[in-house]
N, C-alpha and C positions, 0 to 999 in steps of 0.2 A: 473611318466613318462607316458605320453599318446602314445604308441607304438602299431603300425600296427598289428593288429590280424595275425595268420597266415591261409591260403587261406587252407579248408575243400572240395577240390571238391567230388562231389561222384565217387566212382571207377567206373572204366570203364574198360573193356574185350579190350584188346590189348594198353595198355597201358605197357608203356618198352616194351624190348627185349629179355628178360632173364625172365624164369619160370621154379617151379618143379612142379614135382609131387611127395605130400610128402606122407606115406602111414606107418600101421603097420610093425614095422620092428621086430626086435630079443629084448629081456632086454639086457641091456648095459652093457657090463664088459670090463675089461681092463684096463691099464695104458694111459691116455689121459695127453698130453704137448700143451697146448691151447698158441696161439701166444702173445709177449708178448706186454705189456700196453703202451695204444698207448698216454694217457696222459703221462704217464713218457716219451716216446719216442718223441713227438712232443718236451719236454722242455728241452730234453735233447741234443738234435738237438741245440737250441735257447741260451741255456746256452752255450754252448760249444761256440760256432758260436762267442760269445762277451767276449768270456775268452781271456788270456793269455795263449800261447801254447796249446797242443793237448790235446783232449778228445777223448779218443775211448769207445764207447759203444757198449756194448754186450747183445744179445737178441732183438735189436731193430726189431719193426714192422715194414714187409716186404707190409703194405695195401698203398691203392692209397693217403687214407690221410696224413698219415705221409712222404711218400715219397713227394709230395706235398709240404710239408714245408723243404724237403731238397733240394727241385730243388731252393724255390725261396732265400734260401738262400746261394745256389751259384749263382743266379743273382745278389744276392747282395755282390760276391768279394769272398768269402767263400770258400776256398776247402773244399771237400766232400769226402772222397772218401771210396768204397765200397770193399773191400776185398773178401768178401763174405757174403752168406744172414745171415742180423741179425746185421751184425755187419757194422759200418761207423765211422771212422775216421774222426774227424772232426779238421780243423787244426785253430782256433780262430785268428780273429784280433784286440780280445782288444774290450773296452765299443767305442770306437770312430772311427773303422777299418773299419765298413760297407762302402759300394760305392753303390751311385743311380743306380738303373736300368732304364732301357732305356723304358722297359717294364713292362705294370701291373703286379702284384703277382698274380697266376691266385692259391685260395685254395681249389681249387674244391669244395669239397662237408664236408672239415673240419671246422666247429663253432669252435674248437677249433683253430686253428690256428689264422683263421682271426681275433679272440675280442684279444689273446695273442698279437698278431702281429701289432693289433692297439696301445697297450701302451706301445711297444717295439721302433715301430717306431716314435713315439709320440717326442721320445728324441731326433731323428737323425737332422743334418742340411740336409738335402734332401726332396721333399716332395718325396711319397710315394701313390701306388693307390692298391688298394684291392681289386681284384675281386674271384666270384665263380660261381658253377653251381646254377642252376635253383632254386634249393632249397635251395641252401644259400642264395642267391640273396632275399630270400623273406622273410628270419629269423630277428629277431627285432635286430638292431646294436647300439640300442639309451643308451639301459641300460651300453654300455660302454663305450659309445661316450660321455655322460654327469659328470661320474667322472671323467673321462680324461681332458675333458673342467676345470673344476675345479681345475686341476694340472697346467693348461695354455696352455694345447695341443689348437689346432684349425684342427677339422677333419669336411669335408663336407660329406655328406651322398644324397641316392636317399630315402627323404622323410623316414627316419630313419633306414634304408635298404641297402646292400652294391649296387653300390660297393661305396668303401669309398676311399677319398682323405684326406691323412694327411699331415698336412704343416709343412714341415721341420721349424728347426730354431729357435724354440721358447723357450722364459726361462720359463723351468717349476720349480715350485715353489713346496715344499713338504707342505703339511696341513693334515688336520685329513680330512677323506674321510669314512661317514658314509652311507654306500651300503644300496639299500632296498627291491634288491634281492639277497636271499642264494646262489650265483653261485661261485664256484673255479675259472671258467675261469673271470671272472668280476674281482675277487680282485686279482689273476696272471696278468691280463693286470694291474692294479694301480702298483703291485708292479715291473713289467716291467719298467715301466714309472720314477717308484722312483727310480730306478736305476741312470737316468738322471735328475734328480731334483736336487734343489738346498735344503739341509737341509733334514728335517725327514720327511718321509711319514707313515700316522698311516692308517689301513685300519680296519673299523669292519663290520662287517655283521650280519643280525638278527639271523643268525643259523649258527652253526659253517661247514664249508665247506672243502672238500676234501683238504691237506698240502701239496699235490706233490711238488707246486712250491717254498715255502718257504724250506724245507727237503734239496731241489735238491740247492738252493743258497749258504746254510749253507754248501754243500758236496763241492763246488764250490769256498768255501772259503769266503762266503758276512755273515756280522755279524747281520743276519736278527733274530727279535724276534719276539716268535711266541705262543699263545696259543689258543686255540680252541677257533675261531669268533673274533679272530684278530692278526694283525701282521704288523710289523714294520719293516723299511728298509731309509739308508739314501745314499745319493747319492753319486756317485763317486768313490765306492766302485771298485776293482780289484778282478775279477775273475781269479781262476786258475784253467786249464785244470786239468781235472781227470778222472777216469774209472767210466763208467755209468754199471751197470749191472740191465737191464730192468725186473721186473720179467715177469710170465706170468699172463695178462687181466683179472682181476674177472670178469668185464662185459662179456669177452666173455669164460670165465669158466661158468659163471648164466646158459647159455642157456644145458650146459649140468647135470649142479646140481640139474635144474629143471626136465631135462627127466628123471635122473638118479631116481629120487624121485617116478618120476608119473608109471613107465613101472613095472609092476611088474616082481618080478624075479632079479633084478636091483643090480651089486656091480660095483661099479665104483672109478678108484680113479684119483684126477685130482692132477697133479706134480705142486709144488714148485707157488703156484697162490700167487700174493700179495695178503695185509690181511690190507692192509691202515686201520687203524679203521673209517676214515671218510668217505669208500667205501664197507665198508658190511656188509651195513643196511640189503639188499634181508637176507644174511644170517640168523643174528638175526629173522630175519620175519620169515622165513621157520620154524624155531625152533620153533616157538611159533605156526605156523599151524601143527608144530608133524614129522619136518623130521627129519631124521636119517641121519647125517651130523657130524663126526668127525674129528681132526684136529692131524696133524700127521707131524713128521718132521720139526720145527719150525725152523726158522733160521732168519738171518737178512743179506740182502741184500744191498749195496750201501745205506745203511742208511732205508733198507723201511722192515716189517716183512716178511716173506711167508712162507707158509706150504705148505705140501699135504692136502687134500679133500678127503675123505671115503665117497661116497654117500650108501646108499642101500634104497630100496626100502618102501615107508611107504606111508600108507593112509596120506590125511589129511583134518583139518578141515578150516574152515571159520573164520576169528577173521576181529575184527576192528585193520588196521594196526597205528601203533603209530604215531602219526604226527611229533613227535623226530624223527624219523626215516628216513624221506619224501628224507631230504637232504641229507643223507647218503646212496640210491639208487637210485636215480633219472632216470639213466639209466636203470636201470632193471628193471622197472613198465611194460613194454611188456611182460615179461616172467614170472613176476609174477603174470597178470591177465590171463595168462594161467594156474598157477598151483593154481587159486583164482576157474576160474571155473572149474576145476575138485575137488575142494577140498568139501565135506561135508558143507553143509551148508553156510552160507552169508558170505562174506568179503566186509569189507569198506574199501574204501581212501580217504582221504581226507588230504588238504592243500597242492596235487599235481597240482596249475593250470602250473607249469612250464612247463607239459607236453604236451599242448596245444603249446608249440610256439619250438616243440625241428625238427628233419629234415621233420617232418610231425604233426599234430596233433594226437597225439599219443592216446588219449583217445577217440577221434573220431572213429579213424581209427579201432584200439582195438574191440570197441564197434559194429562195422558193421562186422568183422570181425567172432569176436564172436556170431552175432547173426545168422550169416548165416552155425553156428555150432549150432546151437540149444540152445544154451545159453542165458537167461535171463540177460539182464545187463541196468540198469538204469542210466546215465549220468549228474553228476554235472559238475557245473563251473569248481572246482580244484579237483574232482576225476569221482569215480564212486562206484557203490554199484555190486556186482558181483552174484550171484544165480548159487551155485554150480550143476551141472549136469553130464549129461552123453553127452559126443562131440560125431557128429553126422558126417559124411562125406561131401563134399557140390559139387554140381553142378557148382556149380555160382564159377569164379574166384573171391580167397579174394586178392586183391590188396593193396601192402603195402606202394603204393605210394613215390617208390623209398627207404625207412629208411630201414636201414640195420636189424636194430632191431626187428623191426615189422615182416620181412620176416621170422627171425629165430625163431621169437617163437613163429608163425606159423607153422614151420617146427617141431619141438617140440607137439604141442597139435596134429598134425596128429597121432604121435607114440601111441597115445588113443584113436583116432577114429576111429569109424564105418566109414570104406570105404574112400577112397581118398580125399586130400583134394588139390588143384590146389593153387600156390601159385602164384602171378604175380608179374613182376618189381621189381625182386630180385639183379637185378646187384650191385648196389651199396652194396651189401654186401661185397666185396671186400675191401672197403672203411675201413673195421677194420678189417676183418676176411677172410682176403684170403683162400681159398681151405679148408669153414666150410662145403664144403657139401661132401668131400671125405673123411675129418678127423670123421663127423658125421657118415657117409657111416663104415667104419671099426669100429665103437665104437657099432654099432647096427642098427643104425637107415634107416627106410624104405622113401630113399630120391635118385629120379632120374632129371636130365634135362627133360623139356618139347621137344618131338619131335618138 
């Protein structure tokens, strides 16, 4: 697939609206409930939405993303409704129930929604238009838009780009659909799509990838087969309304399993966090750089694992991270090259170029980031090489270029710096992790708004 790189400007001093100042705070203790998983929560919205009767889900993400995909699927005929936070009642129209809207899907600032929401809509008689913000707008849409073609969808694109127009109508055909990037949401959208296919849809992928969406089909009642880097689904299948119970975000557990680690002093325990095996690579990692991370309280949730999390505080060292691993954290490469350069000595990555096209160039960003903490870091195509030190405070606003991610583990490597560290164009944090900086605020950490 020849797809649009995505656009590296250099940060700039007043860029957003929204900034901290993040600063040494206290070592972390306490019982921490981190909001919960906004991938289950996006599909749990989406499944529901195309069942038979009701789905109420419990624990849903209260962030702009996910609400995002509730509004446009009550543009699309959907009742929705809200009881209270956490929890949405979703009332299903059935695989065939959707109605055209009048107006674009506007997904803000969710990849996930839009690439799910292209093979979802793929099946309807309707066309369909897909828009977002700024920085979706410039994320590559090609790698989803070309297995989909191959099912018989017809979706037009801006130059492989959203926003995207999908043509209703079309007889999509089920086939083997061999992916040639490790992405969850890429083979979620195929097997959306297979949904409305005529016959079998086979999906495999070079690396086995996060299961949320196959798990949540099978809770859903669709007779989807599934093993690690591939999975199977045929169409026409009848969904039935059920109880979703979201756990709480490892991705956005990472950002405190990493502070919990680095602060000395540090006992931290994080409640009931999914344990997806195809989502906590960061963990494995951490262990093998020497932290102190035990698992506590196991249980099984709506089909998915979760524990508690014992962090306590430990040195650690530098290792080359496992390229098995890559796909099993992909979202926590930000907060791991935080606890990369404070760790002892060198850490490698490699066969992360995913991270270059995610809400910002992540290894770019990272990289400028960190060197304006004193940190040595040398930059490949699909990682980086990291040179453990001592974080240093900075002058200069590090700009996260709007990614939610970036800001926070930023907000993280201050709790080790010599002197403050400014954080800029932190809003879209909100976008997974509503009110990280209040919940961070009472767990220890030295994190105020920018006057």
């Amino acid at each position: 697939m020849n797809e649009r790189p995505h656009p590296n400007p250099p940060p700039q001093a007043g860029e957003g609206d929204v900034s901290w100042i993040a600063s040494r705070g206290e070592p972390l203790y306490g019982d921490v409930i981190v909001p919960g998983d906004k991938s289950v929560s996006h599909r749990a919205i989406m499944l529901g939405a195309i069942a038979e009767g009701v789905t109420r889900i419990e624990g849903f993400l209260e962030g702009e993303d996910t609400r995002a995909t509730a509004t446009i699927f009550r543009q699309l005929g959907v009742q929705i409704d809200a009881p209270s936070d956490g929890v949405r009642i979703v009332h299903g129209v059935g695989l065939h129930g959707l109605r055209a809207s009048q107006e674009p899907l506007d997904c803000g600032n969710a990849g996930t929604a839009m690439r799910l929401l292209t093979g979802l809509l793929a099946g309807q008689a309707f066309d369909s238009t897909l828009i977002g913000d700024a920085s979706l707008s410039q994320r590559p849409m090609r790698r989803v838009i070309d297995p989909l073609a191959a099912l018989g969808a017809r979706i037009d694109s801006n130059d492989g780009c959203a926003p995207l127009r999908i043509r209703g109508g079309q007889a999509l055909r089920g086939t083997q659909i061999d992916l040639t990037v490790a992405s969850a949401q890429l083979k979620s959208a195929v097997l959306l799509a297979g949904l409305y296919a005529d016959g079998e849809t086979r999906v495999s992928e070079p690396h086995p990838t996060r299961d949320y969406t196959e798990r949540m089909l099978t809770g859903f009642g669709v007779a989807c087969e599934f093993a690690p880097g591939v999975a199977t689904v045929r169409g026409g299948a009848t969904l039935h309304g059920t109880e979703v119970h979201v756990p709480a975000d490892f991705s956005s557990a990472a950002f405190f399993l990493v502070a919990a680690t680095l602060v000395p002093g540090s006992e931290l325990l994080l409640r009931q966090v999914g344990m997806n095996p195809r989502r906590t690579g960061l963990l494995h990692v951490l262990r093998m750089m020497g932290a102190d991370i035990t698992e506590e309280a196991a249980s099984v949730q709506g089909g998915e694992p979760v524990c508690d999390l014992r962090i306590r505080y430990a040195p650690l060292h530098g290792i080359e991270v496992p390229v098995d691993h890559v796909p099993d954290m992909i979202d926590e490469f930000p907060i791991l090259f935080i606890a990369a350069a404070c760790a002892q000595g060198v850490t490698v990555v490699r066969g992360a170029a995913e991270l270059r096209v995610k809400e910002s160039d992540r290894i770019a960003v990272m990289a400028c980031g960190l060197r304006s903490l004193g940190i040595r870091i040398d930059e490949t195509p699909d990682g980086a090489t990291i040179h453990g030190g001592k974080l240093q405070g900075s002058a200069d606003l590090i700009q996260s270029h709007g990614d939610h991610r970036i800001a926070m583990a930023f907000a993280v490597a201050a709790q080790v710096a010599d002197g403050d560290v400014l954080i800029g164009d932190v809003a879209n944090v909100a976008t997974s992790f509503p009110d990280f900086d209040a919940l961070a605020r009472r767990a220890g950490f030295g994190l105020r708004s920018r006057d």
